[in-house]
N, C-alpha and C positions, 0 to 999 in steps of 0.2 A: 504494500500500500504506500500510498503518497500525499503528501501533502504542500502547500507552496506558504512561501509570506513574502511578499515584495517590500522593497526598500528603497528610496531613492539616493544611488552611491553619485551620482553629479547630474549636470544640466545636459551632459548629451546621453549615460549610462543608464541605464536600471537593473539591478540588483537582485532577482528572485534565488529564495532560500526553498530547498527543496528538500523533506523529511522522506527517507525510504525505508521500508524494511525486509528486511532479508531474511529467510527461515533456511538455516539447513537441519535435514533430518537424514541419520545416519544408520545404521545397524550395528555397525561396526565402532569402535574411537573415532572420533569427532575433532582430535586436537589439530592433526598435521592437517584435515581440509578446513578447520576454523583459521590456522593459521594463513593459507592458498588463499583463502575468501578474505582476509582482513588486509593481505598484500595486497591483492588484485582490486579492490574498493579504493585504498589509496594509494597507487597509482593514478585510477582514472579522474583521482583529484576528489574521492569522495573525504570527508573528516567527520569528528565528534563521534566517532562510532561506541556506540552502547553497547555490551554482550550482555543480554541477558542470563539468567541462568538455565544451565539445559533443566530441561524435565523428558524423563523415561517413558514415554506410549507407553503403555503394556498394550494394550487392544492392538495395535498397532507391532509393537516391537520396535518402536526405531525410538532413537535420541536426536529433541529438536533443542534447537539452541536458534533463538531470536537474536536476530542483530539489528540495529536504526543506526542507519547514516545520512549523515547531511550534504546537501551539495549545492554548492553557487551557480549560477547562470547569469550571467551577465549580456544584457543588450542590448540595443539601441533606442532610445526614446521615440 
């Protein structure tokens, strides 16, 4: 899911702040792809990332571990 808040950064820029969230869910250890998922988010320039705490499916079997990342978009007025 997502969500926006706009900002105004100058007289020609604008600014929108964009909330994401990321669910992985695993079967298996969750560390080395939580670590792959929290490099590759900041690279593409995402920040503030939150890691929730995983919780265990049982009905399911898998391990979800919630992430929120934020990201800038900057553009033209």
């Amino acid at each position: 899911s997502t969500h926006c808040i706009s900002s105004a950064a100058s007289d020609v820029y604008k600014r929108q702040e964009y909330t994401y969230r990321v669910d992985i869910y695993s079967k298996r250890d969750y560390i080395a792809l939580l670590r792959r998922v929290k490099q590759a988010l900041k690279a593409a320039g995402f920040y503030g990332l939150v890691i929730d705490p995983e919780v265990y499916e049982q009905d399911m079997g898998f391990y979800h571990v919630p992430i929120e990342a934020k990201y800038y978009e900057q553009t033209e007025v």
